[in-house]
Structures are given as C-alpha cells and as structure tokens.
PQR file with spaces between the fields and no chain letter, atoms N, CA, C, O and H, PARSE charges and radii, in Angstrom:
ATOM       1  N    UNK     1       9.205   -5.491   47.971 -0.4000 1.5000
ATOM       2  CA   UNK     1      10.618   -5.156   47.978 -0.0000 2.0000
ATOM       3  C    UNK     1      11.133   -5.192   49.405  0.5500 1.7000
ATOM       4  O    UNK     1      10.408   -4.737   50.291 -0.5500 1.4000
ATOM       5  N    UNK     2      12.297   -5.684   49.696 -0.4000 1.5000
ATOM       6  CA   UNK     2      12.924   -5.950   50.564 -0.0000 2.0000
ATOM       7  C    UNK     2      13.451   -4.904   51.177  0.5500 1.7000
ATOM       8  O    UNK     2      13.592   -4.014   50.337 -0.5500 1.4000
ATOM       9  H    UNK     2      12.886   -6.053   48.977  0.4000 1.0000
ATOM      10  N    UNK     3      14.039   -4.353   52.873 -0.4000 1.5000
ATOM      11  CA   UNK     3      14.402   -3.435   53.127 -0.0000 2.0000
ATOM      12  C    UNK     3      15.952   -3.714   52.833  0.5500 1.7000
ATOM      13  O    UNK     3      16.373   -4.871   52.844 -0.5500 1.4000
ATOM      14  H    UNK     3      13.925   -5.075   53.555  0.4000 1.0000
ATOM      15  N    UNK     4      16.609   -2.859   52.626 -0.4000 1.5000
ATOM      16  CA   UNK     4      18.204   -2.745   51.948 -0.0000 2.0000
ATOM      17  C    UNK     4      18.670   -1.442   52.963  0.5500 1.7000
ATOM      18  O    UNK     4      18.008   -0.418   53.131 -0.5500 1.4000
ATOM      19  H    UNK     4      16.267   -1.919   52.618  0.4000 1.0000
ATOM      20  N    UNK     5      20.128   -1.796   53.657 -0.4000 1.5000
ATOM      21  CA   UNK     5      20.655   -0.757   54.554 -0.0000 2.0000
ATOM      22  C    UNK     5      22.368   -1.501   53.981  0.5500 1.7000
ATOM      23  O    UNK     5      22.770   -2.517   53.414 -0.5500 1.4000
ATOM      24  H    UNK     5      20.666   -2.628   53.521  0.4000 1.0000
ATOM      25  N    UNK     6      22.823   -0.484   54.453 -0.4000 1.5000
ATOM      26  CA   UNK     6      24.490   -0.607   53.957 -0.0000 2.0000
ATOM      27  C    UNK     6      25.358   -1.189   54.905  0.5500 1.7000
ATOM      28  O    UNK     6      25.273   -0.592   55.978 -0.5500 1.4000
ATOM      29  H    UNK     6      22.497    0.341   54.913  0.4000 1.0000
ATOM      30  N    UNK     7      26.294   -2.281   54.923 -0.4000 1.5000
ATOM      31  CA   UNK     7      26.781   -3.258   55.546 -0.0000 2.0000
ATOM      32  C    UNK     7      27.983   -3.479   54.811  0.5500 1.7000
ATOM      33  O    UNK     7      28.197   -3.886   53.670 -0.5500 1.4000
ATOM      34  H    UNK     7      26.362   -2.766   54.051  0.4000 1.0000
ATOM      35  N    UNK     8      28.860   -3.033   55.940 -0.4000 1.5000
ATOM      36  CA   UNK     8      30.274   -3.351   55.825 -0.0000 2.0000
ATOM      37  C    UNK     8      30.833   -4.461   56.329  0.5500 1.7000
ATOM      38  O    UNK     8      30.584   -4.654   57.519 -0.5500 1.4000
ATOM      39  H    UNK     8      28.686   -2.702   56.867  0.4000 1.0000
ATOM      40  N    UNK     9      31.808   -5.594   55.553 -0.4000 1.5000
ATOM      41  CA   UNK     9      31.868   -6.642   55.717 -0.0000 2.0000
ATOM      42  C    UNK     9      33.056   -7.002   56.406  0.5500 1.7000
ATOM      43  O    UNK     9      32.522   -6.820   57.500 -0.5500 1.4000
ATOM      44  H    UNK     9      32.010   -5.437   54.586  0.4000 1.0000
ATOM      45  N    UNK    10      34.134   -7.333   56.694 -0.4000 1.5000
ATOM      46  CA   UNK    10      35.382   -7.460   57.599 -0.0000 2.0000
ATOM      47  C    UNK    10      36.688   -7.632   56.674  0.5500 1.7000
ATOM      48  O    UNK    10      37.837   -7.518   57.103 -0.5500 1.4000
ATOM      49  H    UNK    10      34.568   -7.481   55.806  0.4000 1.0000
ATOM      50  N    UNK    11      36.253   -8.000   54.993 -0.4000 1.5000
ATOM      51  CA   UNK    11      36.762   -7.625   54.173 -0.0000 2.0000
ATOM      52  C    UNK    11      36.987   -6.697   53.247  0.5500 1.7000
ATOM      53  O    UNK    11      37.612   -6.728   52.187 -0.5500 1.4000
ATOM      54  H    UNK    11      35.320   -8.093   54.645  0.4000 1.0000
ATOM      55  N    UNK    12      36.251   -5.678   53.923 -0.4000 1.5000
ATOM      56  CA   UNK    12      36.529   -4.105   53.636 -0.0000 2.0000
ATOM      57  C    UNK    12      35.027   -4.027   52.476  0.5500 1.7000
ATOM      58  O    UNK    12      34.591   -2.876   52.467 -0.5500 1.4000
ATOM      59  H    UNK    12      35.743   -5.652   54.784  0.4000 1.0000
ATOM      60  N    UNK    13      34.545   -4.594   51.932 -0.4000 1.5000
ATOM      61  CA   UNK    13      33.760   -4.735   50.888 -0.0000 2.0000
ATOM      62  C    UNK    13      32.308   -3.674   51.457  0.5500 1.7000
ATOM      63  O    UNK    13      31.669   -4.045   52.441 -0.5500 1.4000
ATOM      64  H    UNK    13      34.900   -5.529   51.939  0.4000 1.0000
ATOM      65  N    UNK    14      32.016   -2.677   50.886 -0.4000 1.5000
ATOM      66  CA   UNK    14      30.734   -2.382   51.578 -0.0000 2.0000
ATOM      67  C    UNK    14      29.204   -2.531   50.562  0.5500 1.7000
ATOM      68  O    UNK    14      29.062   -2.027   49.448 -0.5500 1.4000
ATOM      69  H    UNK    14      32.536   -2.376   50.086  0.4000 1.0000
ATOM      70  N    UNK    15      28.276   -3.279   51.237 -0.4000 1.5000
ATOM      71  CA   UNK    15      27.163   -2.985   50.072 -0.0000 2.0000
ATOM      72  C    UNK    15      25.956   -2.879   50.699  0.5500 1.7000
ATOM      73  O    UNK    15      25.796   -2.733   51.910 -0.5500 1.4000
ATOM      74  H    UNK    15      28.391   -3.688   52.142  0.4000 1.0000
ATOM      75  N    UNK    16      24.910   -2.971   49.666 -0.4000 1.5000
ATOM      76  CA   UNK    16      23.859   -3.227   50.026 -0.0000 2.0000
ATOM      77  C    UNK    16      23.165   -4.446   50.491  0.5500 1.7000
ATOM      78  O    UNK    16      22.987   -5.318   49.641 -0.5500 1.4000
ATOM      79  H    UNK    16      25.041   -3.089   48.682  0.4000 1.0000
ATOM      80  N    UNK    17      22.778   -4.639   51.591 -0.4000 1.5000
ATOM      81  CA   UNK    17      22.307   -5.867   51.435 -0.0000 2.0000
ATOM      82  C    UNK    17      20.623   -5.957   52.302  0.5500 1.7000
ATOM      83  O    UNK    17      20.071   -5.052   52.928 -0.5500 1.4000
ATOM      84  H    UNK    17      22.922   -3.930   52.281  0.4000 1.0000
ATOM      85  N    UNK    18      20.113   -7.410   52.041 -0.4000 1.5000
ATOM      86  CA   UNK    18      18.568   -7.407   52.901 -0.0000 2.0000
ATOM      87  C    UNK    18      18.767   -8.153   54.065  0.5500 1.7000
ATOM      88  O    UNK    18      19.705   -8.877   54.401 -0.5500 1.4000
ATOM      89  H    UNK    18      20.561   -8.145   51.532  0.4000 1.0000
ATOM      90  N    UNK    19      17.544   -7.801   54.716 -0.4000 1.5000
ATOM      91  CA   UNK    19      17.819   -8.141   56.240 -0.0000 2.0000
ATOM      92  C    UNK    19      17.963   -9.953   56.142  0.5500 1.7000
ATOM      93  O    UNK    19      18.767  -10.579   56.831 -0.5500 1.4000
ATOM      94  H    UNK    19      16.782   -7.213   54.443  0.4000 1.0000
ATOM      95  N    UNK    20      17.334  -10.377   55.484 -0.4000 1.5000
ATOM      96  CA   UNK    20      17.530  -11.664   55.835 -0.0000 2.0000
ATOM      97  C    UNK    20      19.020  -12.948   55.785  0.5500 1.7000
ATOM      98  O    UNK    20      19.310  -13.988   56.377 -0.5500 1.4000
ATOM      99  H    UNK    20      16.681   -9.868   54.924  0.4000 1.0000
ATOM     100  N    UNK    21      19.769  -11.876   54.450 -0.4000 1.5000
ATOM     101  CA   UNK    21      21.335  -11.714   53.850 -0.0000 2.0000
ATOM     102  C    UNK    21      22.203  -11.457   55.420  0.5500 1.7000
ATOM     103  O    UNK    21      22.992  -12.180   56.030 -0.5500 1.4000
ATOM     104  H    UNK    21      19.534  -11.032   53.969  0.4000 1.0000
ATOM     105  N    UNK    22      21.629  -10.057   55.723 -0.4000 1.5000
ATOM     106  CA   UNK    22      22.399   -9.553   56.683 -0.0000 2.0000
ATOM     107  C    UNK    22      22.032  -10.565   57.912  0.5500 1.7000
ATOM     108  O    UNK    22      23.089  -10.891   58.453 -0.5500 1.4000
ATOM     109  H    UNK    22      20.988   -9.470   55.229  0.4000 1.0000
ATOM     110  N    UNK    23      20.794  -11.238   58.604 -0.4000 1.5000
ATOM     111  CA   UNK    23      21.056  -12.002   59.556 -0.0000 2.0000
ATOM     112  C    UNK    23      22.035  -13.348   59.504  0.5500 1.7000
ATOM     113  O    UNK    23      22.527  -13.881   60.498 -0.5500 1.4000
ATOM     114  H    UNK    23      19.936  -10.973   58.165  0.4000 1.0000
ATOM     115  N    UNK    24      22.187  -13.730   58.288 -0.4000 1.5000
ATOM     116  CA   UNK    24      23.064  -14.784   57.817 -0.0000 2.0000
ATOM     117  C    UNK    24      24.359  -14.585   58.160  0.5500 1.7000
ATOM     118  O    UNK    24      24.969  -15.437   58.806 -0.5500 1.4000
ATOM     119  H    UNK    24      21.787  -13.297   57.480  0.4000 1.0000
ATOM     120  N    UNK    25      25.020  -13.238   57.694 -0.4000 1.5000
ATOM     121  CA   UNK    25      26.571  -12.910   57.490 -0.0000 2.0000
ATOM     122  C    UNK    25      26.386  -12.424   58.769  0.5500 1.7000
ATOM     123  O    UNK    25      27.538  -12.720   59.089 -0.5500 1.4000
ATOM     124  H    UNK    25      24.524  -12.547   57.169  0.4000 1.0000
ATOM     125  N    UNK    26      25.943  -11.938   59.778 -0.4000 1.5000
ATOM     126  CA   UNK    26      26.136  -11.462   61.585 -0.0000 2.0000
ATOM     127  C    UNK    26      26.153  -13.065   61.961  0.5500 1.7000
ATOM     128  O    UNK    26      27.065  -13.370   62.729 -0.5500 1.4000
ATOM     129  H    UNK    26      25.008  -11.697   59.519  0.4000 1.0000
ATOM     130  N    UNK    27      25.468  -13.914   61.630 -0.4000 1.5000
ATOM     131  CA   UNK    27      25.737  -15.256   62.052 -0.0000 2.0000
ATOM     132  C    UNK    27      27.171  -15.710   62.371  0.5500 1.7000
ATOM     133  O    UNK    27      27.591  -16.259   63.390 -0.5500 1.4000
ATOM     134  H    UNK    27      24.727  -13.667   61.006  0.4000 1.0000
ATOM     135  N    UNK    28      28.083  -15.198   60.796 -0.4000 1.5000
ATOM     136  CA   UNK    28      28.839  -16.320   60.473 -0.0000 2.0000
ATOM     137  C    UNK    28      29.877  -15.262   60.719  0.5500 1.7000
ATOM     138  O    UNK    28      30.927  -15.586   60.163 -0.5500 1.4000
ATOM     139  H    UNK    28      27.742  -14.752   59.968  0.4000 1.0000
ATOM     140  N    UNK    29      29.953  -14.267   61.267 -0.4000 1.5000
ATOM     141  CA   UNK    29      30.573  -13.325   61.763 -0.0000 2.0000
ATOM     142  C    UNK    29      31.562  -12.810   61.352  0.5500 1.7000
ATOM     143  O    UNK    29      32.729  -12.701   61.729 -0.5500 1.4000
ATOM     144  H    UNK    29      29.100  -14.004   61.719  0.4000 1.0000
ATOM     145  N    UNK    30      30.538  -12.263   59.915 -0.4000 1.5000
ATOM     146  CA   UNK    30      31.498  -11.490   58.814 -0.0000 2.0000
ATOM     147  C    UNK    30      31.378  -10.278   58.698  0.5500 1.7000
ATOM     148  O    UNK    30      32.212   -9.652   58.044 -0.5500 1.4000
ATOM     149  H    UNK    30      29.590  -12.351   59.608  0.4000 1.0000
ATOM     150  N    UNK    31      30.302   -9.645   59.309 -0.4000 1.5000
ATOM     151  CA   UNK    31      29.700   -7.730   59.487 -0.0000 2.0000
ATOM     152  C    UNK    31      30.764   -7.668   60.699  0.5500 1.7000
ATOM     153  O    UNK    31      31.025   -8.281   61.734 -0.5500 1.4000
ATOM     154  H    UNK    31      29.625  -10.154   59.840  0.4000 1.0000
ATOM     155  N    UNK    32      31.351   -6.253   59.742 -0.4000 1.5000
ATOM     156  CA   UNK    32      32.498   -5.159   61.027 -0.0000 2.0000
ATOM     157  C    UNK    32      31.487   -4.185   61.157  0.5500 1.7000
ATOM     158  O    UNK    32      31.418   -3.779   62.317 -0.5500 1.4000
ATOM     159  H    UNK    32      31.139   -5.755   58.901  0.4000 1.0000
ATOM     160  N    UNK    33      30.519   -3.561   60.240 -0.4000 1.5000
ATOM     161  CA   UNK    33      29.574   -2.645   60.487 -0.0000 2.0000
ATOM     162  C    UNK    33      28.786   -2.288   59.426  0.5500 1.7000
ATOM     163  O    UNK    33      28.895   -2.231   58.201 -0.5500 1.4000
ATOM     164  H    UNK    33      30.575   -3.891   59.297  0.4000 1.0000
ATOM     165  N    UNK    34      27.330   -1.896   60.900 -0.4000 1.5000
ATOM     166  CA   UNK    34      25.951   -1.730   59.582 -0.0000 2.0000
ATOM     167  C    UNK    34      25.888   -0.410   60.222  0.5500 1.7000
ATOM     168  O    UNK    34      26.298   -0.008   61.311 -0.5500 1.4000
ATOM     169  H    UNK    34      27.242   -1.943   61.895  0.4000 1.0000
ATOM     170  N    UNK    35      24.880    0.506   58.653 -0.4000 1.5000
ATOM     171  CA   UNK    35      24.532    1.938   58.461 -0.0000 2.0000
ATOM     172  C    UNK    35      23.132    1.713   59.441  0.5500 1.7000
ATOM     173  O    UNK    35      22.464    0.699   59.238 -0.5500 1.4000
ATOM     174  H    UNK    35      24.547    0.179   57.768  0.4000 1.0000
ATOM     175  N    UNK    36      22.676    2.755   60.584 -0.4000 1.5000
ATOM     176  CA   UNK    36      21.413    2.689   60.858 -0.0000 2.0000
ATOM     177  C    UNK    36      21.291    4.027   60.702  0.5500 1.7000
ATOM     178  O    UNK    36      22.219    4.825   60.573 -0.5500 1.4000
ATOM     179  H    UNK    36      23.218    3.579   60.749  0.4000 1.0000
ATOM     180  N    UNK    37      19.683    4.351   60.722 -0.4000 1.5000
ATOM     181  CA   UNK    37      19.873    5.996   60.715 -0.0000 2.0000
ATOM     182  C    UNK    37      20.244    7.012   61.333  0.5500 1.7000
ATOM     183  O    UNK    37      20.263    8.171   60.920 -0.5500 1.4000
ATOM     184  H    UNK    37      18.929    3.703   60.827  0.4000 1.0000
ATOM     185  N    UNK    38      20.711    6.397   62.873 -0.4000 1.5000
ATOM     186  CA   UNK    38      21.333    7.583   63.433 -0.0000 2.0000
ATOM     187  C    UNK    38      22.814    7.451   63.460  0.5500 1.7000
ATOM     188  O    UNK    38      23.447    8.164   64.239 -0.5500 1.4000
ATOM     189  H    UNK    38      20.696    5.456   63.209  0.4000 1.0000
ATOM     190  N    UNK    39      23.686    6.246   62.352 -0.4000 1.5000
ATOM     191  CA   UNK    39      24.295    6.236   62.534 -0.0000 2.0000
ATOM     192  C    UNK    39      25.068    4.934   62.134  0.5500 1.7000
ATOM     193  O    UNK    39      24.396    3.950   61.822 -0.5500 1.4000
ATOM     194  H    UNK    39      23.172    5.668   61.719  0.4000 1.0000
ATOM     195  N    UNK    40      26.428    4.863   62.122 -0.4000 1.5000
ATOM     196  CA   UNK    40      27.191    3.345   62.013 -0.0000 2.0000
ATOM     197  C    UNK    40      27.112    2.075   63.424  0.5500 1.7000
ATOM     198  O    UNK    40      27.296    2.385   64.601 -0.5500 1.4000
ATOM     199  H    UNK    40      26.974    5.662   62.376  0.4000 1.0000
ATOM     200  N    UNK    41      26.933    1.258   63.143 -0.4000 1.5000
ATOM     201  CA   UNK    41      27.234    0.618   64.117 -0.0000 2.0000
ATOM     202  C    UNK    41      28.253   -0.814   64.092  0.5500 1.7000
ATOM     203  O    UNK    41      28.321   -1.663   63.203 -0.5500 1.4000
ATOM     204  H    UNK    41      26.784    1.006   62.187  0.4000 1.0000
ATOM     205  N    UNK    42      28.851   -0.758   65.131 -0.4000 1.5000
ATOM     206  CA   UNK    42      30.210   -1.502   65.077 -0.0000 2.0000
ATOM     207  C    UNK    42      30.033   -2.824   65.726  0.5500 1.7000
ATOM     208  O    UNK    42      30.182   -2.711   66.943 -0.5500 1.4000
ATOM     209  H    UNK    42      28.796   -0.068   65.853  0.4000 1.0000
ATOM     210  N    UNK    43      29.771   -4.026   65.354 -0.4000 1.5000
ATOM     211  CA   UNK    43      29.847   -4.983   65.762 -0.0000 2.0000
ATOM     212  C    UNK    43      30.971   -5.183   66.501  0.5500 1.7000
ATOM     213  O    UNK    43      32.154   -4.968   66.234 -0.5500 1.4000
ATOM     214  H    UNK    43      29.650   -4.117   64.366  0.4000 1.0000
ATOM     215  N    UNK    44      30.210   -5.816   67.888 -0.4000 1.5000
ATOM     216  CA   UNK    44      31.273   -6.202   69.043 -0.0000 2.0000
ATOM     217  C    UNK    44      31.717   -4.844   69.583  0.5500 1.7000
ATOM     218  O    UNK    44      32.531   -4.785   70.505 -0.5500 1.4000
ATOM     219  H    UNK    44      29.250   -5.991   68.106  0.4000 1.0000
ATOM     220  N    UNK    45      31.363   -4.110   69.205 -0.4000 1.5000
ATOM     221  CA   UNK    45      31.416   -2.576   70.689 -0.0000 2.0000
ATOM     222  C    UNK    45      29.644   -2.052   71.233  0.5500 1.7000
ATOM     223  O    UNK    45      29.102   -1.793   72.307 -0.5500 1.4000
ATOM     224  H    UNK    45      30.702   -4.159   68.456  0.4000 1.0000
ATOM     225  N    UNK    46      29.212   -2.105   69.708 -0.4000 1.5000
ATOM     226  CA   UNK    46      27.599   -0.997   69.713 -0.0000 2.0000
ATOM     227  C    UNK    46      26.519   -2.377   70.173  0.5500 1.7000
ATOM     228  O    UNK    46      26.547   -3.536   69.760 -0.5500 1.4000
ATOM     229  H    UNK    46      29.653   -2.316   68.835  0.4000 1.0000
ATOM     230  N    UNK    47      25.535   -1.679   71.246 -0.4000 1.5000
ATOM     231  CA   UNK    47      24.803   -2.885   71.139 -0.0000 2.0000
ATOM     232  C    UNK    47      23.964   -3.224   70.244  0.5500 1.7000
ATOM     233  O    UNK    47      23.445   -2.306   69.608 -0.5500 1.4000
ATOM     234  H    UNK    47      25.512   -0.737   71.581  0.4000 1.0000
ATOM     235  N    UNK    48      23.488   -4.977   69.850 -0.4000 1.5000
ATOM     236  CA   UNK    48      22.720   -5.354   68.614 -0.0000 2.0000
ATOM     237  C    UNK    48      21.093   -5.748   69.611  0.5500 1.7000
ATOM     238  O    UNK    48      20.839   -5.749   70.815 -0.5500 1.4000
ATOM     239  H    UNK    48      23.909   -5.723   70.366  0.4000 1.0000
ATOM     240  N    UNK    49      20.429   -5.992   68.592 -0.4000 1.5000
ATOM     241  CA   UNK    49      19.322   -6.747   69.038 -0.0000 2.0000
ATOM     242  C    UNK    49      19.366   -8.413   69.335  0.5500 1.7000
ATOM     243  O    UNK    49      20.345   -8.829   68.717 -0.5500 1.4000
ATOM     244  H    UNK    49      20.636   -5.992   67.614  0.4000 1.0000
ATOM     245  N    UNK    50      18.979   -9.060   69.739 -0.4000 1.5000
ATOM     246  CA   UNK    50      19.058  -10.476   69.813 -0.0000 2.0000
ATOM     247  C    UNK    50      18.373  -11.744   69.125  0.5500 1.7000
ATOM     248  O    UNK    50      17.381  -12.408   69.423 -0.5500 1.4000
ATOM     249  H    UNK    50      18.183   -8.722   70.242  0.4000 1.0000
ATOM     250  N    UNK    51      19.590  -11.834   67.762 -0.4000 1.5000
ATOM     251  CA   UNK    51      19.084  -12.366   66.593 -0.0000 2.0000
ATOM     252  C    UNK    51      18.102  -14.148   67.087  0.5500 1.7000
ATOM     253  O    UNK    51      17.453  -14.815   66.280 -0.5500 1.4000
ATOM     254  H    UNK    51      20.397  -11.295   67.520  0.4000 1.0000
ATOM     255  N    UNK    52      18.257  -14.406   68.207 -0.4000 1.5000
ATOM     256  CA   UNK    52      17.496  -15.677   68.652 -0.0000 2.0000
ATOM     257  C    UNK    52      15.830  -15.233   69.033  0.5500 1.7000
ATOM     258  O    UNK    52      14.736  -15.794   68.972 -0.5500 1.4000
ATOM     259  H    UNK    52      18.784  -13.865   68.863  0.4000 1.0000
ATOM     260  N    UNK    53      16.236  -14.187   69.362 -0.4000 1.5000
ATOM     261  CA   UNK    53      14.208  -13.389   69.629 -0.0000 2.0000
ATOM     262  C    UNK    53      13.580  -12.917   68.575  0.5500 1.7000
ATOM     263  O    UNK    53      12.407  -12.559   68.467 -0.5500 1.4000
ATOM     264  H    UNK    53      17.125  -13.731   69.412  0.4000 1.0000
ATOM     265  N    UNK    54      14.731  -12.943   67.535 -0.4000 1.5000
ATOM     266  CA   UNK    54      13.560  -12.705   66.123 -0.0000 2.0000
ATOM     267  C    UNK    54      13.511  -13.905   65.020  0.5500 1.7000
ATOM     268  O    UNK    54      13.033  -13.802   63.891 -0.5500 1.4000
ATOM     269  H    UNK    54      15.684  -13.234   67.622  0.4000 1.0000
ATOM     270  N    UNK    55      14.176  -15.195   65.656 -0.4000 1.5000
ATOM     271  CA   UNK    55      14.132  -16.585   64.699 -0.0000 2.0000
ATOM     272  C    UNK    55      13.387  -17.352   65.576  0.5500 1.7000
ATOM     273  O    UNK    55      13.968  -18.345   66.014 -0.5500 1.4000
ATOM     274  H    UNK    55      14.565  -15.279   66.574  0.4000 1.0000
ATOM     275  N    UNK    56      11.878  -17.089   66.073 -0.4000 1.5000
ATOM     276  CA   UNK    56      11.420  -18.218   66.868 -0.0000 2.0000
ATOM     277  C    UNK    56      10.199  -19.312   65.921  0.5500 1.7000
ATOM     278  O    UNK    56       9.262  -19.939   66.415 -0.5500 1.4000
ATOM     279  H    UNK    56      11.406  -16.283   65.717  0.4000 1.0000
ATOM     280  N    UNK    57      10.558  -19.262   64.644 -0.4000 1.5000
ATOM     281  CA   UNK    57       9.900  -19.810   63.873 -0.0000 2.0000
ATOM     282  C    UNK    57      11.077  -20.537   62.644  0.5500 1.7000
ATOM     283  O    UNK    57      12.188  -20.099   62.349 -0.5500 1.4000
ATOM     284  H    UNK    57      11.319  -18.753   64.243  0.4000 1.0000
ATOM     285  N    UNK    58      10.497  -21.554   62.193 -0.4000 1.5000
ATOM     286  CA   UNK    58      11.357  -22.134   61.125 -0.0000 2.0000
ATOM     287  C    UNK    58      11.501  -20.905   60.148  0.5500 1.7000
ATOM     288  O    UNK    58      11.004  -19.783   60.049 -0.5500 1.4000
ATOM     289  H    UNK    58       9.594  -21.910   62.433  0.4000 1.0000
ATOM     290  N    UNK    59      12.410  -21.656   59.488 -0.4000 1.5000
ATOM     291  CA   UNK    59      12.579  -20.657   57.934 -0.0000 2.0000
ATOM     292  C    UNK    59      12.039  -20.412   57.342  0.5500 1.7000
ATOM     293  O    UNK    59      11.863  -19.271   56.913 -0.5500 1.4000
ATOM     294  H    UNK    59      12.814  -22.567   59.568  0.4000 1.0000
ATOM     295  N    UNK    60      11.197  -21.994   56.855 -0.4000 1.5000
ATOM     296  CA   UNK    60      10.574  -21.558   55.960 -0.0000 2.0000
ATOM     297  C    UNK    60       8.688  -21.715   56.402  0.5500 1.7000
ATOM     298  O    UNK    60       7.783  -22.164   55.699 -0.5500 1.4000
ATOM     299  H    UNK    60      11.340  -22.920   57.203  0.4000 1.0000
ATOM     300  N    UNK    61       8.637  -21.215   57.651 -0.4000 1.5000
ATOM     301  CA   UNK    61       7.395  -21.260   58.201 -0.0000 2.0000
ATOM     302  C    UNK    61       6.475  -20.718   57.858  0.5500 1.7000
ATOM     303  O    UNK    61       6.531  -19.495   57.736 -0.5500 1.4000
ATOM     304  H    UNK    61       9.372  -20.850   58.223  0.4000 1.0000
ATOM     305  N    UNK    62       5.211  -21.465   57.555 -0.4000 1.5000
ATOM     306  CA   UNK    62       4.175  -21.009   57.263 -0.0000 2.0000
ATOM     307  C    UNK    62       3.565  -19.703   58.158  0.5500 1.7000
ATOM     308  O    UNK    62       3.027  -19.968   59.233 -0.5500 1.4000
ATOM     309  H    UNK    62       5.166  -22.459   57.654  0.4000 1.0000
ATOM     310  N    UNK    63       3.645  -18.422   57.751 -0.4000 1.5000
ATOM     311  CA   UNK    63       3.122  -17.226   58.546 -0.0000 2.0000
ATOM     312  C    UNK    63       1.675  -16.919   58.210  0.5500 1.7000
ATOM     313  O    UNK    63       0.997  -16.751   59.224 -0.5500 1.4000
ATOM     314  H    UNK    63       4.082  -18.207   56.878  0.4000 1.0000
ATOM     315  N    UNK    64       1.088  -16.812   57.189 -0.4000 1.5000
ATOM     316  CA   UNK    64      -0.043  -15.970   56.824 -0.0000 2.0000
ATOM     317  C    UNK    64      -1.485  -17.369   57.902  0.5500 1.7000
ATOM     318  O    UNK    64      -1.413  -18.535   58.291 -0.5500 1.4000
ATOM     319  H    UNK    64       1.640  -16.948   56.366  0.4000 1.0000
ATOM     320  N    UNK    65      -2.390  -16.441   57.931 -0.4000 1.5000
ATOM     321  CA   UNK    65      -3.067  -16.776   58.294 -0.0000 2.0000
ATOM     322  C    UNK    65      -4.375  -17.579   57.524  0.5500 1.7000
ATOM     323  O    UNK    65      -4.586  -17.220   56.366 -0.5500 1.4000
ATOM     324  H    UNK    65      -2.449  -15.494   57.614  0.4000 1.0000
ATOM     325  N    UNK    66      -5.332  -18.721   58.137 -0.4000 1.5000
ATOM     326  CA   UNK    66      -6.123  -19.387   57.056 -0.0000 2.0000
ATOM     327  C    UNK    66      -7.285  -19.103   57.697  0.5500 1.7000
ATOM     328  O    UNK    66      -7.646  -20.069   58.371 -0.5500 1.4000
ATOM     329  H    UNK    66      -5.161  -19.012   59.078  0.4000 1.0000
ATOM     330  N    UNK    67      -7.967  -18.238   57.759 -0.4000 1.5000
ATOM     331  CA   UNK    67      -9.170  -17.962   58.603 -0.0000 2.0000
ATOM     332  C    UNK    67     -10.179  -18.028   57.608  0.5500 1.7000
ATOM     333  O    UNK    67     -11.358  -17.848   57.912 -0.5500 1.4000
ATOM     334  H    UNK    67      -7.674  -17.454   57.213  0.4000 1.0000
C-alpha cells in the first residue's frame, strides 16, 4: 500500500493522493498545498525538497536486486 497524505489542489479540490500522483501534479504546477505532520505546506512560500534528487532513475527502472 502506497503512502497517502492530503493535497490541496489550486482548484480548491482537496484529497487524498500517493506520492507518485503527487510528484506528477507539483510538476505540472497544480498543488497550492500539502498536509505534512507538523503541518500545511504552501507551495511557493514553504520550502520543498528537490523533486530532480529523487528522479535519478527512469520510471520505470529496474530497482530490485539479482544477486
């Protein structure tokens, strides 16, 4: 199961969504704000992490290991 946090969209719409959903729509720069646990955070004021340091692999890249 996927992690699910609450994400407000710029069209007022708020839901649930998964992280991989949510790196998509911060892409296309449709999140006004996500729930973290200490709190809301506001795209374009609060600072984010840097969605290019956590895509350094294809999409659909082979991860597991063949040892």
């Amino acid at each position: 199961m996927s992690l699910r946090f609450d994400v407000e969209l710029k069209d007022g719409a708020v839901c649930p969504m998964a992280t991989k959903a949510f790196n998509v729509f911060l892409a296309l720069d449709r999140v006004a704000k996500f729930k973290r646990s200490d709190g809301w955070v506001v795209v374009g004021k609060d600072p984010l992490r840097d969605l290019k340091k956590d895509n350094d692999y294809p999409l659909f890249a082979e991860r597991r290991s063949f040892v």
